[in-house]
N, CA, C and O atoms as CSV, one atom per row, in Angstrom:
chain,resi,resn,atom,element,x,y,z
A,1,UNK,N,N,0.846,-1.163,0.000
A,1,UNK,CA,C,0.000,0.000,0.000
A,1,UNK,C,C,0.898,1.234,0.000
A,1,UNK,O,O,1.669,1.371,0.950
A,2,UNK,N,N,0.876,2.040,-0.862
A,2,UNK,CA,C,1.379,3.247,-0.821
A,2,UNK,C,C,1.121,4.294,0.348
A,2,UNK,O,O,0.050,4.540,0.903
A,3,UNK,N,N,2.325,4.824,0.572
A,3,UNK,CA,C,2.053,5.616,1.716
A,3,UNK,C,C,1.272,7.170,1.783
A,3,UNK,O,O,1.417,8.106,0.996
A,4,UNK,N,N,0.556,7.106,2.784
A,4,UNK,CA,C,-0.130,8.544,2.262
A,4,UNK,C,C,0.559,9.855,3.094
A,4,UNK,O,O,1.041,9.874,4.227
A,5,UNK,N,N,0.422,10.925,2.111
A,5,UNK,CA,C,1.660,11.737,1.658
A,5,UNK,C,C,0.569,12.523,2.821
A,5,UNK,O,O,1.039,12.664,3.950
A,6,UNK,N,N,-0.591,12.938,2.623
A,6,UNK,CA,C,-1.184,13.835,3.669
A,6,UNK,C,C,-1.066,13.809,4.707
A,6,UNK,O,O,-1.277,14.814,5.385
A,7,UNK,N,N,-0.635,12.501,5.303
A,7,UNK,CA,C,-0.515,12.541,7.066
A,7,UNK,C,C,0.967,12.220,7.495
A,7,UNK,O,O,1.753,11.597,6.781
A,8,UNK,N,N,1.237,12.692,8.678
A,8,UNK,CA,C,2.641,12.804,9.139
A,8,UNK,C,C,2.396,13.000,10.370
A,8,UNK,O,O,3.399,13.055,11.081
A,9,UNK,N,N,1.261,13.143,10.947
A,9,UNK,CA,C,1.173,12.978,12.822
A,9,UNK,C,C,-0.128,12.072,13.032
A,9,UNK,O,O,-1.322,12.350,12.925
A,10,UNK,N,N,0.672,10.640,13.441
A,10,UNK,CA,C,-0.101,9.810,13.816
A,10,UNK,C,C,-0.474,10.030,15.702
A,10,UNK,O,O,0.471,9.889,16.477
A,11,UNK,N,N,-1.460,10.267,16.095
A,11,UNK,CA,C,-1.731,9.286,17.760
A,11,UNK,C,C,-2.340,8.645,17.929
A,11,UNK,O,O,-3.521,8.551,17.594
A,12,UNK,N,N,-1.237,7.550,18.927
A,12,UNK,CA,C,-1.670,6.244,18.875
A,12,UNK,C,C,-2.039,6.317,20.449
A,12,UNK,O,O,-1.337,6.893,21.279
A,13,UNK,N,N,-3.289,5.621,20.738
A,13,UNK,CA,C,-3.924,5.883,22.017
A,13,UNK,C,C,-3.565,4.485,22.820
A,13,UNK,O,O,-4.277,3.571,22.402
A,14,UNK,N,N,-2.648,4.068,23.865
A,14,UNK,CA,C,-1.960,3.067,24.685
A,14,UNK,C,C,-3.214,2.604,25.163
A,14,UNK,O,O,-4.332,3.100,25.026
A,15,UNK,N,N,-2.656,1.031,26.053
A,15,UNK,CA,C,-4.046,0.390,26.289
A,15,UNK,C,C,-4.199,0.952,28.083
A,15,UNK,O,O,-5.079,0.783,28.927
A,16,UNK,N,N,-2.809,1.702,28.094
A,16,UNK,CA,C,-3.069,1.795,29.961
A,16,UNK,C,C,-2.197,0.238,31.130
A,16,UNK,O,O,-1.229,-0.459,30.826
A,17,UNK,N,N,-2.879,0.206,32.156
A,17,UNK,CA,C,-2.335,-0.580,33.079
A,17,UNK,C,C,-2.817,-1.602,32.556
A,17,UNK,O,O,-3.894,-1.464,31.976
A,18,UNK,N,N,-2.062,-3.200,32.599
A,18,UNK,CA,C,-2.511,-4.584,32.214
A,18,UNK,C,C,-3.264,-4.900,33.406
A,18,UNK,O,O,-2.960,-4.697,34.581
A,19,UNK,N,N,-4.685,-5.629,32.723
A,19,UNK,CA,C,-5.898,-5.775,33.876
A,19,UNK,C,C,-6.151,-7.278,33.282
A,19,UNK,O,O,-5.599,-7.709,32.269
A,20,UNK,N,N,-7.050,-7.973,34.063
A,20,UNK,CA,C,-7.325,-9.266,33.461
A,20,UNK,C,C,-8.331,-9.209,32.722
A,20,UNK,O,O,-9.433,-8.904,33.177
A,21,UNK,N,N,-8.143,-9.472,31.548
A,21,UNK,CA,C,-9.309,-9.406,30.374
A,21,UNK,C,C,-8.691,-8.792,29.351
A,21,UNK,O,O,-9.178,-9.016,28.243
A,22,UNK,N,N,-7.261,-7.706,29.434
A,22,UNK,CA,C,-6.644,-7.146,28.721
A,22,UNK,C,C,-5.085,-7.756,29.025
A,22,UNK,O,O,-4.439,-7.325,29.979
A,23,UNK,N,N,-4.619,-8.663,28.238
A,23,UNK,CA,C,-3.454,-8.755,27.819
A,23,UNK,C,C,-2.348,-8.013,27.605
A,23,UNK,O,O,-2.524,-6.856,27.221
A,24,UNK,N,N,-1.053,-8.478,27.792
A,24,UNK,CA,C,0.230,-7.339,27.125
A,24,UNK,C,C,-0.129,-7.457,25.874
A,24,UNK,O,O,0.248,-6.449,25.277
A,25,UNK,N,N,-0.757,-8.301,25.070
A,25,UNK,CA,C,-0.641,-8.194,23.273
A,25,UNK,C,C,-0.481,-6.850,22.901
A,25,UNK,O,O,0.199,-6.575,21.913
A,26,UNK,N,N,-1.029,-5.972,23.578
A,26,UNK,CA,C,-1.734,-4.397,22.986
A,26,UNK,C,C,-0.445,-3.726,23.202
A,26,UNK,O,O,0.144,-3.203,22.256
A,27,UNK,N,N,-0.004,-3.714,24.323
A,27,UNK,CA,C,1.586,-3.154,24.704
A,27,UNK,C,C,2.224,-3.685,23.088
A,27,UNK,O,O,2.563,-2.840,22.260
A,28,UNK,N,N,2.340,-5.471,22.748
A,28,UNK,CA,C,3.256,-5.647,22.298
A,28,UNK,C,C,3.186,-5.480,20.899
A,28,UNK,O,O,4.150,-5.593,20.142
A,29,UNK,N,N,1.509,-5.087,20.421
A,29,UNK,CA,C,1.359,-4.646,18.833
A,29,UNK,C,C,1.249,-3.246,18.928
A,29,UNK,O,O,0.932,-2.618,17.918
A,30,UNK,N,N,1.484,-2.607,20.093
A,30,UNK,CA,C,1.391,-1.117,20.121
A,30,UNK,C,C,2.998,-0.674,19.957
A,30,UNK,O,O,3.215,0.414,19.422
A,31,UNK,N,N,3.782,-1.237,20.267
A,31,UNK,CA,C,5.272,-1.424,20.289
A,31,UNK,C,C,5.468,-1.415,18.868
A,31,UNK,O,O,6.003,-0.419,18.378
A,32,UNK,N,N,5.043,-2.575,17.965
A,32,UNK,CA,C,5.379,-2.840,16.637
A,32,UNK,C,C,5.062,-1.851,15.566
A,32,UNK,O,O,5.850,-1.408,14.731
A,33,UNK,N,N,3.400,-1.479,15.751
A,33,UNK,CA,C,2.819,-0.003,15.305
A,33,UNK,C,C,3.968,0.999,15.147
A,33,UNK,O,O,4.484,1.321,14.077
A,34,UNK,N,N,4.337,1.503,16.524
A,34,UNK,CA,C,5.458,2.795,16.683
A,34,UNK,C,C,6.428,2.603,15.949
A,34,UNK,O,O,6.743,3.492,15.158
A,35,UNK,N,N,7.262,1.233,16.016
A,35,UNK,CA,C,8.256,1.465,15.424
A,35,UNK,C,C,8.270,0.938,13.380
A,35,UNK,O,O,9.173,1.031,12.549
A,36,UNK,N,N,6.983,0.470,13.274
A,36,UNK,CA,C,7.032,0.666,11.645
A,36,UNK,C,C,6.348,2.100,11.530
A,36,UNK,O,O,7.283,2.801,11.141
A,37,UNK,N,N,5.521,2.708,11.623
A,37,UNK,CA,C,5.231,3.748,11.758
A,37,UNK,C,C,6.804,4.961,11.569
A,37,UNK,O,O,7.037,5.564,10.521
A,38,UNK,N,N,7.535,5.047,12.634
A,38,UNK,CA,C,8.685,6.257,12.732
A,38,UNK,C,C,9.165,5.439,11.590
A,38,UNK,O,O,9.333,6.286,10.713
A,39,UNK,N,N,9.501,4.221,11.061
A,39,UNK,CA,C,10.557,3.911,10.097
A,39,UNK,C,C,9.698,4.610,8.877
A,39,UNK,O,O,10.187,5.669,8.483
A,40,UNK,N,N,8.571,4.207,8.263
A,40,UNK,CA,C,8.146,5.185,7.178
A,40,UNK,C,C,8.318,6.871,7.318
A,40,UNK,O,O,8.299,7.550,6.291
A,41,UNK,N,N,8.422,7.259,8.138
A,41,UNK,CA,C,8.442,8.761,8.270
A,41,UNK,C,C,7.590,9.235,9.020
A,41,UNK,O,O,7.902,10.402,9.256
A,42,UNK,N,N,6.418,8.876,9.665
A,42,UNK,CA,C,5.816,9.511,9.939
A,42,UNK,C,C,5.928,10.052,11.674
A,42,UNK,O,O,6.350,9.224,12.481
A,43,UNK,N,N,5.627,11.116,12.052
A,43,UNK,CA,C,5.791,11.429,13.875
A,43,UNK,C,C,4.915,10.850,14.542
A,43,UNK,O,O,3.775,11.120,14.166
A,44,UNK,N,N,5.004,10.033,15.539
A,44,UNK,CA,C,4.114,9.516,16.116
A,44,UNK,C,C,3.604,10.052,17.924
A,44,UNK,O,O,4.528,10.145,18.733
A,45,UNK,N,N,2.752,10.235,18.211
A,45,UNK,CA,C,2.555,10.649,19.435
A,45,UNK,C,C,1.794,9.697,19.869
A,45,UNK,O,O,0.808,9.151,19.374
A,46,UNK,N,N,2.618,9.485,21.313
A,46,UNK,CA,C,1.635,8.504,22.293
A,46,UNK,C,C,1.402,8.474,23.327
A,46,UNK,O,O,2.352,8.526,24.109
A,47,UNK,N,N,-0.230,8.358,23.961
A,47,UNK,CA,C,-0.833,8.462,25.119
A,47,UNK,C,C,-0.639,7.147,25.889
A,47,UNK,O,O,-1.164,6.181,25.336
A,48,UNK,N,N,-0.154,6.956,26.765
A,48,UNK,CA,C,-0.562,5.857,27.576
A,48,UNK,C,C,-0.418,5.924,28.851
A,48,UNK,O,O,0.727,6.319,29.070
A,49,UNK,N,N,-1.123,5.699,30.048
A,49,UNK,CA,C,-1.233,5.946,31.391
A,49,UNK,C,C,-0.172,5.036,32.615
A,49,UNK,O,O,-0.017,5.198,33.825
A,50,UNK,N,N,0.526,3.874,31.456
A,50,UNK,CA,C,1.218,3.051,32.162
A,50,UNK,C,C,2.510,3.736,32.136
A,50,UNK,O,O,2.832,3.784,30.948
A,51,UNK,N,N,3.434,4.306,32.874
A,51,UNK,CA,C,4.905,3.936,32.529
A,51,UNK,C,C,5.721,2.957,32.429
A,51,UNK,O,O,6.767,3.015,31.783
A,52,UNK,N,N,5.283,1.871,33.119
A,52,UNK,CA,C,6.280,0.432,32.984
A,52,UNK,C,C,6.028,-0.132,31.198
A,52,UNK,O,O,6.749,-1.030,30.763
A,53,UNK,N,N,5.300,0.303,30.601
A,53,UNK,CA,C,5.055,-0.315,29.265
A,53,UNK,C,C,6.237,-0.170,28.688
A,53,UNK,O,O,6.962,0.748,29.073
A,54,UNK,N,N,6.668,-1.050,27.646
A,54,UNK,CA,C,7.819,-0.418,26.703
A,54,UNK,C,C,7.392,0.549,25.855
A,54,UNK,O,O,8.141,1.427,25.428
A,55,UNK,N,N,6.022,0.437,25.526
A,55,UNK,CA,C,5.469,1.361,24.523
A,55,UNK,C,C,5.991,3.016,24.797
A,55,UNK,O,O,5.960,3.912,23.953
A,56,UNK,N,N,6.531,3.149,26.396
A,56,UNK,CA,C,6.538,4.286,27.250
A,56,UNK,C,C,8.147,4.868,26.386
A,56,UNK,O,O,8.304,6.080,26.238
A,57,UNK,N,N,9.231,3.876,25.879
A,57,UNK,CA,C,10.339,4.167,26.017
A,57,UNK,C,C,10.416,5.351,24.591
A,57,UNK,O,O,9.906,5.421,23.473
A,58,UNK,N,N,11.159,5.986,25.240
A,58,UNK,CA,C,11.770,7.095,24.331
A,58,UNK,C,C,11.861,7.010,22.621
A,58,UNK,O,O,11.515,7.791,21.734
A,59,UNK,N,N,12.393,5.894,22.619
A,59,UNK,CA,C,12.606,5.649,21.317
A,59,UNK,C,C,11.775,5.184,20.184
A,59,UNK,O,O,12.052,5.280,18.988
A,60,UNK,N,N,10.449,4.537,20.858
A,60,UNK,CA,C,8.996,4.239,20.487
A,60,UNK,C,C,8.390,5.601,19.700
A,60,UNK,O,O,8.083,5.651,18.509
A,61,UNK,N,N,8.300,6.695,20.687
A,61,UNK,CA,C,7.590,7.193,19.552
A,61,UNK,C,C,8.455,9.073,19.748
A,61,UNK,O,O,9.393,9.452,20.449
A,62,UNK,N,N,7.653,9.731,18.858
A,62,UNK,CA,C,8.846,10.926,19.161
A,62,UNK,C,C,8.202,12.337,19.795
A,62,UNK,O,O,8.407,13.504,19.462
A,63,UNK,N,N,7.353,11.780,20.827
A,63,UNK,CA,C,6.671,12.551,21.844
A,63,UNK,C,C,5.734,11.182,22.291
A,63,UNK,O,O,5.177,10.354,21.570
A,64,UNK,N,N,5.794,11.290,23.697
A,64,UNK,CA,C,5.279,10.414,24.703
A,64,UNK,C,C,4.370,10.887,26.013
A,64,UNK,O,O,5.013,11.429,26.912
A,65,UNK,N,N,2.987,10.742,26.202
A,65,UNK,CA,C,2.208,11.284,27.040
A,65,UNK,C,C,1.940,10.410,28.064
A,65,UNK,O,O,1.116,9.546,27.766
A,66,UNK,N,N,2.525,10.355,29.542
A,66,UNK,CA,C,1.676,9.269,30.440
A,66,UNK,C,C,0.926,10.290,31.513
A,66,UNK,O,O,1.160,11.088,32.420
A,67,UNK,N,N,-0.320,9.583,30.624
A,67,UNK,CA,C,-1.339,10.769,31.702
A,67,UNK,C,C,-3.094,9.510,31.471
A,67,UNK,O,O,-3.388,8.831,30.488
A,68,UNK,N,N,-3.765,9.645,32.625
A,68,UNK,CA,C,-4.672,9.487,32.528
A,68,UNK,C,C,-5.697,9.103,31.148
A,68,UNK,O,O,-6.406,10.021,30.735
A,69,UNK,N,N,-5.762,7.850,30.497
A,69,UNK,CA,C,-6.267,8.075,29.357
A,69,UNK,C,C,-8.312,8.255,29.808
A,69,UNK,O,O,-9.111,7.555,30.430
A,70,UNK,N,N,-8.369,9.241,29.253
A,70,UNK,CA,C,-9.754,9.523,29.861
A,70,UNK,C,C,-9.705,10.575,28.447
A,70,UNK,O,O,-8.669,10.919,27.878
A,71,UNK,N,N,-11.412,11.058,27.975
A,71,UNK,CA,C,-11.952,11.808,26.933
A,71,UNK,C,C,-11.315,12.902,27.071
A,71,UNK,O,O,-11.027,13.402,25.984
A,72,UNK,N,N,-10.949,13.527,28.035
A,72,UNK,CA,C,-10.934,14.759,28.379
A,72,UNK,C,C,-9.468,15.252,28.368
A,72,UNK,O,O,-9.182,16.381,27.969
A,73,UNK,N,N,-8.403,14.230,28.890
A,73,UNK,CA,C,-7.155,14.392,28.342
A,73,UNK,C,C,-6.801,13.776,26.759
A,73,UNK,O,O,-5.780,14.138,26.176
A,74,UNK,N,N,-7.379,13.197,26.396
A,74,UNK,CA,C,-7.246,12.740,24.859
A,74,UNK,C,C,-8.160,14.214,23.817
A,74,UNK,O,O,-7.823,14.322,22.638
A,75,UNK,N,N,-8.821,14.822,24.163
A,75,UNK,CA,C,-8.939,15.782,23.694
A,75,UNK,C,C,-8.171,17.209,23.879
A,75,UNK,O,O,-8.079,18.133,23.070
A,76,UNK,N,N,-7.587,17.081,25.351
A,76,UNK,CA,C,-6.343,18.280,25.309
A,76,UNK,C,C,-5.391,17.935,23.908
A,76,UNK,O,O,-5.247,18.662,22.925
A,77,UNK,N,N,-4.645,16.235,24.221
A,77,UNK,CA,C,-3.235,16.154,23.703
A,77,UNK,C,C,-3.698,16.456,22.039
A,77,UNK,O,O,-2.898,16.990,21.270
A,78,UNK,N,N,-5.024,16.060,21.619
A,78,UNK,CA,C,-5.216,16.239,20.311
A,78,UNK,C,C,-5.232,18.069,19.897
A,78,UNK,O,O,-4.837,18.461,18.799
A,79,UNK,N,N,-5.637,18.813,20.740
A,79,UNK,CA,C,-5.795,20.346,20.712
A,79,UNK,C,C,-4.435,20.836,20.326
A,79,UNK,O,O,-4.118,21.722,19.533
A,80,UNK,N,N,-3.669,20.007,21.114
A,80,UNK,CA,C,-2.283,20.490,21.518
A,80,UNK,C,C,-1.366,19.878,20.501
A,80,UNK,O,O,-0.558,20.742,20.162
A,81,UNK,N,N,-1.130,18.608,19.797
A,81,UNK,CA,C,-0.686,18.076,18.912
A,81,UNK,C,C,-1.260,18.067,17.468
A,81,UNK,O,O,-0.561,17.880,16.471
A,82,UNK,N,N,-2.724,18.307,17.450
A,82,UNK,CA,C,-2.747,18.570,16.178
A,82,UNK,C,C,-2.347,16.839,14.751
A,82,UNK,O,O,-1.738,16.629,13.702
A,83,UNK,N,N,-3.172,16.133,15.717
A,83,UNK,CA,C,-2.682,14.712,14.845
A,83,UNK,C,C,-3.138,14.649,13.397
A,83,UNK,O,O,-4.033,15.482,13.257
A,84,UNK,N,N,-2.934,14.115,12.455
A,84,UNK,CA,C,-3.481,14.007,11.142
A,84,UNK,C,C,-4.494,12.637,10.926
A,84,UNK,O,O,-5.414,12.426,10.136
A,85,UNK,N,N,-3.869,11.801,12.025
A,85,UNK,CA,C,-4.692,10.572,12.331
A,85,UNK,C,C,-4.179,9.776,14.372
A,85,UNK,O,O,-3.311,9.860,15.241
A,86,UNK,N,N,-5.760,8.955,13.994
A,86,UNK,CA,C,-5.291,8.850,15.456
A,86,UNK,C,C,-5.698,7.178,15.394
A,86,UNK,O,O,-6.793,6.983,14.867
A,87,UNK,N,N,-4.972,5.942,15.858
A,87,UNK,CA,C,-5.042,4.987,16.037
A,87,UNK,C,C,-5.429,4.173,17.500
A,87,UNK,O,O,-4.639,3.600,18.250
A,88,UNK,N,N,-6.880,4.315,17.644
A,88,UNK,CA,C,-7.066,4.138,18.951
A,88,UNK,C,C,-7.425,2.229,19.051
A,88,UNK,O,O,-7.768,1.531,20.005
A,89,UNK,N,N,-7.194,1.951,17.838
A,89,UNK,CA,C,-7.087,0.117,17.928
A,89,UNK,C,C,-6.395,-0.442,18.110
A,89,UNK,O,O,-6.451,-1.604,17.707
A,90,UNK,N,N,-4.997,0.144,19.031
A,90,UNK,CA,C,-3.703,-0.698,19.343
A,90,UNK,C,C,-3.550,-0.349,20.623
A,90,UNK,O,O,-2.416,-0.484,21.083
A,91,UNK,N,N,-4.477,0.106,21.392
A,91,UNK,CA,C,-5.109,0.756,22.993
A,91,UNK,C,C,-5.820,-0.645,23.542
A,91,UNK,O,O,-5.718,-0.893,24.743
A,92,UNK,N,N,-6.539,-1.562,22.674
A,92,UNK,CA,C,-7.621,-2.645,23.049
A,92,UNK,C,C,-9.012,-1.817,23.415
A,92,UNK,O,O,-9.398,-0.900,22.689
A,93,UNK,N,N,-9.746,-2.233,24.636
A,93,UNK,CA,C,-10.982,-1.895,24.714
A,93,UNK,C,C,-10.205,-0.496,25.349
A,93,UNK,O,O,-10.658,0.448,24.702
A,94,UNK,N,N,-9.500,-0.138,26.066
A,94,UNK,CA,C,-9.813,0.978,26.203
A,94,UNK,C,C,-9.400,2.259,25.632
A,94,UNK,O,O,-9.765,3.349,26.074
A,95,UNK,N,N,-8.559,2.070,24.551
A,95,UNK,CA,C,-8.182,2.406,22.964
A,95,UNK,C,C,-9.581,3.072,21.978
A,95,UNK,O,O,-9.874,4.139,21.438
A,96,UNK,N,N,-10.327,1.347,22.199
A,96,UNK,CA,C,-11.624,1.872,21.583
A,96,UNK,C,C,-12.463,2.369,22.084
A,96,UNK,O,O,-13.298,2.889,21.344
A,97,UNK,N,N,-12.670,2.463,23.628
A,97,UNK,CA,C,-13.789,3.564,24.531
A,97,UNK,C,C,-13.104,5.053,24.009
A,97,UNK,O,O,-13.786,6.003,23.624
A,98,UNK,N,N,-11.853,5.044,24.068
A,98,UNK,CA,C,-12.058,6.548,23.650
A,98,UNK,C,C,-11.799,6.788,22.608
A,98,UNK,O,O,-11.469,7.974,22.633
A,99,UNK,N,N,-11.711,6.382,21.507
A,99,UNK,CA,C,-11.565,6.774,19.938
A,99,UNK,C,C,-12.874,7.046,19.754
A,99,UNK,O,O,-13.280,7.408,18.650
């Protein structure tokens, strides 16, 4: 698939703290996301409320938010970042409560 030339700020919305019913998978395809993502070019910004995630590490994405994922801070960081797209299906369910 050809890459699209219009977007260049992806956010990707983290799944948060691992709970039972939610797996690391999301950490570990949210991990994979970031880093094919920065290899095509594009900037990636990411919300996630956990710091122990790897998703958290520096090099994942090239601005990193650990704050509360709730509507209300996912609508600041978007005010404030200005995304071109936002990937809230590598979050799991709570990825998709707030997308």
């Amino acid at each position: 698939m050809p890459k699209r030339e219009d977007i260049k700020k992806i956010l990707i919305i983290g799944s948060g703290p691992i709970v039972i019913s939610q797996a690391c998978e999301f950490d570990y395809s949210g991990t994979q996301a970031c880093k094919a993502l920065r290899e095509e070019g594009y900037k990636v910004i990411l919300i996630n409320s956990n710091p122990a995630t790897i998703m958290t590490d520096p090099e994942m994405s090239d601005k990193t938010y650990i704050e509360p994922i709730t509507p209300e801070v996912v609508e600041l960081i978007i005010k404030k970042e200005r995304p071109d797209a936002l990937l809230p299906t590598l979050g799991g369910q709570t990825g998709l409560n707030i997308g």
